[in-house]
Every structure is written in C-alpha cells, then in structure tokens.
Chimera marker file (.cmm) of the C-alpha trace (Angstrom):
<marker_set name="trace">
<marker id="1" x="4.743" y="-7.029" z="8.936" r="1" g="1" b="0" radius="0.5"/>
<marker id="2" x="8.661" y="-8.029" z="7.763" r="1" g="1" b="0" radius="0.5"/>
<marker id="3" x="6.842" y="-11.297" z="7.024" r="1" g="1" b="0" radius="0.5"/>
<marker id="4" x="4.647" y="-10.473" z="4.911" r="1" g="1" b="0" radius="0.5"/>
<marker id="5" x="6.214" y="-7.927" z="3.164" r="1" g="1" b="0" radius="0.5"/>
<marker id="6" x="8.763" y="-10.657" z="2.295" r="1" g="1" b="0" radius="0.5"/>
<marker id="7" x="6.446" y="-12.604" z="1.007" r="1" g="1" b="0" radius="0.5"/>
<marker id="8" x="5.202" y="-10.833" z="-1.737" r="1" g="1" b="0" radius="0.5"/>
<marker id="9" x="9.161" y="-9.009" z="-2.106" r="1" g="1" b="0" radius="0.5"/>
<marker id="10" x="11.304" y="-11.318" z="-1.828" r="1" g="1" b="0" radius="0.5"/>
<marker id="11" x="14.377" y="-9.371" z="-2.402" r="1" g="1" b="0" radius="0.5"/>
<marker id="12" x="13.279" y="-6.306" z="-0.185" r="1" g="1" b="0" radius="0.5"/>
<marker id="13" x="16.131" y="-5.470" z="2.348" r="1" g="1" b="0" radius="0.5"/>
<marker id="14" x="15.165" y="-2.469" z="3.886" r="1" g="1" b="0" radius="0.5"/>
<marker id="15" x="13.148" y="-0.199" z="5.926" r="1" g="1" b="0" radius="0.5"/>
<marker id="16" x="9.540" y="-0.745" z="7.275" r="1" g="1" b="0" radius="0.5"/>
<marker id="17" x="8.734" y="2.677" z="8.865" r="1" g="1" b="0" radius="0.5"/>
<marker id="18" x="5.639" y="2.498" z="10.624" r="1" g="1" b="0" radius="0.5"/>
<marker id="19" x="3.529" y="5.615" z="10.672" r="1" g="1" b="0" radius="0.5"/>
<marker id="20" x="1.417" y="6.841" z="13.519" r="1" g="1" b="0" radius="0.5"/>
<marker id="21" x="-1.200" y="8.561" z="11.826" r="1" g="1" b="0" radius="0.5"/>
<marker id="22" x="-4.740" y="7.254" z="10.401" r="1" g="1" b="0" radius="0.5"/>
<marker id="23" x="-8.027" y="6.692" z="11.523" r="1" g="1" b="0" radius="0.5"/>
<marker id="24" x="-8.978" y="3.765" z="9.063" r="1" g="1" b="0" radius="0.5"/>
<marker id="25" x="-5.377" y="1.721" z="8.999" r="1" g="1" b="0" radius="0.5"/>
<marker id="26" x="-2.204" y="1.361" z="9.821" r="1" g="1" b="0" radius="0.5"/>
<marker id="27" x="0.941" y="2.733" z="7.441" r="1" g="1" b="0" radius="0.5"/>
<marker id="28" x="4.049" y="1.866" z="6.415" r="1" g="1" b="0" radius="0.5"/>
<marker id="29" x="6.564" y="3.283" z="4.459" r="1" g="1" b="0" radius="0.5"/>
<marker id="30" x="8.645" y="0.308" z="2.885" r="1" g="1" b="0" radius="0.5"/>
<marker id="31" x="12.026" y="1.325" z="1.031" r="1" g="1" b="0" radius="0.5"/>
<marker id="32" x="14.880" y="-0.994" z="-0.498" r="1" g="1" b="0" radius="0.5"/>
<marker id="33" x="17.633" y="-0.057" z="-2.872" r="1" g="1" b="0" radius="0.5"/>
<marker id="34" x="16.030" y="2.356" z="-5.357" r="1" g="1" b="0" radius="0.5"/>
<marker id="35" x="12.252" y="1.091" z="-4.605" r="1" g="1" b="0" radius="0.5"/>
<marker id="36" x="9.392" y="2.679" z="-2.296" r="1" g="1" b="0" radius="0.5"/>
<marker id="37" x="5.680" y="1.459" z="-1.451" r="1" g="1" b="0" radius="0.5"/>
<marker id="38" x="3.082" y="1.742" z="1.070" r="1" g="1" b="0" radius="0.5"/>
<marker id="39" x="1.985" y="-1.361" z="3.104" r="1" g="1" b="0" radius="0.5"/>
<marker id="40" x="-1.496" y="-0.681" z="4.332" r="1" g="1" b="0" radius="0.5"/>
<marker id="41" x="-2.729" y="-2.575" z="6.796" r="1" g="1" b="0" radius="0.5"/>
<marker id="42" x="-7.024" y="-2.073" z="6.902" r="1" g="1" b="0" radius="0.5"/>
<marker id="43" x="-7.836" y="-1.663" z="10.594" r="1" g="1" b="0" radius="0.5"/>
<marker id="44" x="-11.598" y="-1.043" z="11.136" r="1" g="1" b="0" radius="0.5"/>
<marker id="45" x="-13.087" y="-3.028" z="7.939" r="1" g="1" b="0" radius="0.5"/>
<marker id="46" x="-12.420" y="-5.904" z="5.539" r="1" g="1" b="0" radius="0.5"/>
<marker id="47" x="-15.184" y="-4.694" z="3.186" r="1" g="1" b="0" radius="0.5"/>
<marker id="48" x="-13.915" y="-5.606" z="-0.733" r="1" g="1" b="0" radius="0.5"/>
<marker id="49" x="-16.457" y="-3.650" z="-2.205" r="1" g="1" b="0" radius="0.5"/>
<marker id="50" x="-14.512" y="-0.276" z="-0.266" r="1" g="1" b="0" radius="0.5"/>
<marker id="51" x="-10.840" y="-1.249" z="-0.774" r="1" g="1" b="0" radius="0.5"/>
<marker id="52" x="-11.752" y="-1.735" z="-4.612" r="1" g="1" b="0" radius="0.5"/>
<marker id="53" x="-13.303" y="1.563" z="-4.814" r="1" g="1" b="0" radius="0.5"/>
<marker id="54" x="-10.119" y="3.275" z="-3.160" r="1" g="1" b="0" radius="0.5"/>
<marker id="55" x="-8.048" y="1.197" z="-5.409" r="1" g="1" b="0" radius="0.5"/>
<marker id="56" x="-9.814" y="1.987" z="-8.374" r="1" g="1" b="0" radius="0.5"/>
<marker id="57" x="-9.742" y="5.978" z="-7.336" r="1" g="1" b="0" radius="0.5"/>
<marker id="58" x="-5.976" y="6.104" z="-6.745" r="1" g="1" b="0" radius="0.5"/>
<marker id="59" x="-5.711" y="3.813" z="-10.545" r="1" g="1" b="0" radius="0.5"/>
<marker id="60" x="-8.093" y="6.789" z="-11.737" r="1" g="1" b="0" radius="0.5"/>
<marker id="61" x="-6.112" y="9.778" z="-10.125" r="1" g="1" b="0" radius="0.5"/>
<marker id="62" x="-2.926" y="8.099" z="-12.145" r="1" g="1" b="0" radius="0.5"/>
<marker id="63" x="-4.678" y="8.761" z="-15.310" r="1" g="1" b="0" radius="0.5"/>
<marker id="64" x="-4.140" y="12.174" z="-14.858" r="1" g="1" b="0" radius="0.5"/>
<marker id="65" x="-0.815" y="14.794" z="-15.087" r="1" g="1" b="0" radius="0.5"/>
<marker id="66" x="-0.853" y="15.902" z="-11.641" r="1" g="1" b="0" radius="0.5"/>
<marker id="67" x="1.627" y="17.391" z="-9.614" r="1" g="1" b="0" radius="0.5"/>
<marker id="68" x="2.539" y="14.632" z="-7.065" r="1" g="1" b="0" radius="0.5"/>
<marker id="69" x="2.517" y="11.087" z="-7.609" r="1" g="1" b="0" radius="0.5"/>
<marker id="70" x="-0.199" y="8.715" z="-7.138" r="1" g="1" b="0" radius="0.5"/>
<marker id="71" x="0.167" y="5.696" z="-5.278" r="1" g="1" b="0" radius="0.5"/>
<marker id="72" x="-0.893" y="2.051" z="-6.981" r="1" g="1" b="0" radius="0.5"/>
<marker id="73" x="-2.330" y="-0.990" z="-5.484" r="1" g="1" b="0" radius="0.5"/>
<marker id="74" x="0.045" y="-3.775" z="-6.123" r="1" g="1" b="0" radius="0.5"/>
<marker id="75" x="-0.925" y="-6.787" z="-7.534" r="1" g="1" b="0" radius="0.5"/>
<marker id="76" x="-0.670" y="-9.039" z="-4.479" r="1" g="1" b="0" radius="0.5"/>
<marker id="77" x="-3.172" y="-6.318" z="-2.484" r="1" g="1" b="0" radius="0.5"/>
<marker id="78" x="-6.184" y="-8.255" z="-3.849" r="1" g="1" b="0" radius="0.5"/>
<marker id="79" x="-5.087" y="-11.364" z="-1.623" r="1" g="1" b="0" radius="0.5"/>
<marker id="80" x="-5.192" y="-10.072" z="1.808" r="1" g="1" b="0" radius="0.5"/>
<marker id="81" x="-8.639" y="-8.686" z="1.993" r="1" g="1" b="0" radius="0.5"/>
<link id1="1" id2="2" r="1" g="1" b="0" radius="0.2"/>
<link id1="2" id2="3" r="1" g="1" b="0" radius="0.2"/>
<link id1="3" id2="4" r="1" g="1" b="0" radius="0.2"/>
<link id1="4" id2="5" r="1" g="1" b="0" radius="0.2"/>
<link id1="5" id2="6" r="1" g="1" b="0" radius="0.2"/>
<link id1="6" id2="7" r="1" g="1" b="0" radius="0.2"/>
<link id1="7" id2="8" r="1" g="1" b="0" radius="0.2"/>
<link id1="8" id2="9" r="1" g="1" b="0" radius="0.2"/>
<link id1="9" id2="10" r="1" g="1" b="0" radius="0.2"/>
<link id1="10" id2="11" r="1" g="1" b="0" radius="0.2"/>
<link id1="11" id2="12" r="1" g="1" b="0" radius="0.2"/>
<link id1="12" id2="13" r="1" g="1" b="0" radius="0.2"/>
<link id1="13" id2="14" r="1" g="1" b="0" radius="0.2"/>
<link id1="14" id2="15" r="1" g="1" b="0" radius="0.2"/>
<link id1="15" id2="16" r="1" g="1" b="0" radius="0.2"/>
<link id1="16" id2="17" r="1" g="1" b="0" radius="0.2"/>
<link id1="17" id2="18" r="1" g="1" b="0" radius="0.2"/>
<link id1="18" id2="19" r="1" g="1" b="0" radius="0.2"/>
<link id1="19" id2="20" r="1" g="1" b="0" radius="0.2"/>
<link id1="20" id2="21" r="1" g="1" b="0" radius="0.2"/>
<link id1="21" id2="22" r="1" g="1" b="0" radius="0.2"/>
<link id1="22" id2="23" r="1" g="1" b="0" radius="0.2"/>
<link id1="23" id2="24" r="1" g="1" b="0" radius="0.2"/>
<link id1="24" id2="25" r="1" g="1" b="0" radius="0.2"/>
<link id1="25" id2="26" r="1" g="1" b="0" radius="0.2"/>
<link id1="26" id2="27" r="1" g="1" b="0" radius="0.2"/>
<link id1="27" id2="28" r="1" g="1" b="0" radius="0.2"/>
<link id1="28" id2="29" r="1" g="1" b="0" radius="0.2"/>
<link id1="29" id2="30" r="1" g="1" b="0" radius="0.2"/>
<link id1="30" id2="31" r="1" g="1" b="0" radius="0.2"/>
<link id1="31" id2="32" r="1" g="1" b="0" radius="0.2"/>
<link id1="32" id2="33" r="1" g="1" b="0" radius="0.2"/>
<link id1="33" id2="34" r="1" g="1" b="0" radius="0.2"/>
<link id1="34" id2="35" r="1" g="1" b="0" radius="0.2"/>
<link id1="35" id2="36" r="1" g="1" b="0" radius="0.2"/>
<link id1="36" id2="37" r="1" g="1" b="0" radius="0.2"/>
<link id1="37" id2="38" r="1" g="1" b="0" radius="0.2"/>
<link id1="38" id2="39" r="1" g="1" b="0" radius="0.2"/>
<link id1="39" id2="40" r="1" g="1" b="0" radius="0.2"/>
<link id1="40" id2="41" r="1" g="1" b="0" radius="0.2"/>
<link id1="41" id2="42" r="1" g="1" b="0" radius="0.2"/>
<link id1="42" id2="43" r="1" g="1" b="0" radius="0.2"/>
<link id1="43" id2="44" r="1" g="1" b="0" radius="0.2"/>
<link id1="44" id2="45" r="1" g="1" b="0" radius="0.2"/>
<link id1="45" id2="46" r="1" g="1" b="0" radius="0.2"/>
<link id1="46" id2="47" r="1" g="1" b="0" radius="0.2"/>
<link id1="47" id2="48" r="1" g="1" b="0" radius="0.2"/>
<link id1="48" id2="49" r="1" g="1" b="0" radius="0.2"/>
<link id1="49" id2="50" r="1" g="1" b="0" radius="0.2"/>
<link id1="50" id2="51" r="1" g="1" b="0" radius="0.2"/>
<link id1="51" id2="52" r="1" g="1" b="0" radius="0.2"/>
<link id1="52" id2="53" r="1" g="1" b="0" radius="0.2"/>
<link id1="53" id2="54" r="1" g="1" b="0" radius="0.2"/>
<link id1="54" id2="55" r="1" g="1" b="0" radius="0.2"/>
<link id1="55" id2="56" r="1" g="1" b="0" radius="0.2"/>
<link id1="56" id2="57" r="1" g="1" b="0" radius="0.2"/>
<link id1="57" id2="58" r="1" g="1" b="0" radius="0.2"/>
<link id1="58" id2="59" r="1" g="1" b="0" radius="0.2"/>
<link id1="59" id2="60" r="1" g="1" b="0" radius="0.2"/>
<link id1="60" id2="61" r="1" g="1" b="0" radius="0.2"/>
<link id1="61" id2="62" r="1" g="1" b="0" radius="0.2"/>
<link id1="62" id2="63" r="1" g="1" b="0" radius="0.2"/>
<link id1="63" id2="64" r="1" g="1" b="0" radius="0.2"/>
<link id1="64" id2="65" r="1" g="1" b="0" radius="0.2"/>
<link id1="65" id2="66" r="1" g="1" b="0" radius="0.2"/>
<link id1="66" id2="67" r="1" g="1" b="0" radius="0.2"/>
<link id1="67" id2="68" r="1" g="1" b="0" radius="0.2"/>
<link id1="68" id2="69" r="1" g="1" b="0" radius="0.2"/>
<link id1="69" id2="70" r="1" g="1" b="0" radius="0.2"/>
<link id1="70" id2="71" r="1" g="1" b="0" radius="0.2"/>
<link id1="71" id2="72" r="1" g="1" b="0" radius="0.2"/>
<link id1="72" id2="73" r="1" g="1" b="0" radius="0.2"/>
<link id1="73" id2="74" r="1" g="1" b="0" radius="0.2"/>
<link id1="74" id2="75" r="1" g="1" b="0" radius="0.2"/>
<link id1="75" id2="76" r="1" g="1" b="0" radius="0.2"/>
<link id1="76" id2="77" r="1" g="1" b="0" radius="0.2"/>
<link id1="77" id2="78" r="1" g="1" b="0" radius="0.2"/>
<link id1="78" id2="79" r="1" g="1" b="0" radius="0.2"/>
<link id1="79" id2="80" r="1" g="1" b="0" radius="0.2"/>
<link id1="80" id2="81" r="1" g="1" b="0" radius="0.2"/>
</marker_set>
C-alpha cells in the first residue's frame, strides 16, 4: 500500500493505519504533516458503474452544510478501478 500511496503523493511521509473494519474494502487512514485521506482498497468488486455512484454521493453530500466532513475521491481514484 506505501507504494502506491507514494505514487500518487509523492511527498507523503507518514502514517498508513490500516483499519479492521468493512465488509466491502479494506481502509486506511493516511496522515502526513498537516494532510489526512482515506486509501480504499475495493475488495469484493471492481464494478465502475458502483464506485462512481459512491463517488458521486460523497461529491453530493459535500454540497451540503453538514455537521461532519465529507470525504472526496481524489483525482488519481479513477485509475485504479
């Protein structure tokens, strides 16, 4: 996972907590410096047409004053499905 999350941050020096929970795929909390993300890792499908409707949900939920953020695709997701 350090691999690829190098290769699409190349400056990230940090932590890559992996998270036991999920039923669909695997979780990791990524933090460096001041910066956080999500590295989700699609265990039990490759199907585009889902993963675009969950990333166009979560850019959806953004939209909207909520009280807790909302995470946000990067652009690089779009690569590894």
């Amino acid at each position: 996972m350090e691999a690829i999350l190098r290769r699409h941050w190349p400056e990230w020096n940090g932590t890559l907590q992996k998270r036991t929970w999920g039923w669909n795929n695997t979780t990791y909390f990524v933090k460096s410096g001041g910066r956080s993300g999500v590295l989700r890792v699609y265990d039990t499908h490759r199907d585009r047409d889902k993963i675009e409707f969950e990333h166009a949900v979560l850019q959806e939920l953004s939209k909207h004053s909520l009280s807790f953020r909302i995470p946000q695709p990067g652009a690089s997701a779009a690569r590894f499905i």
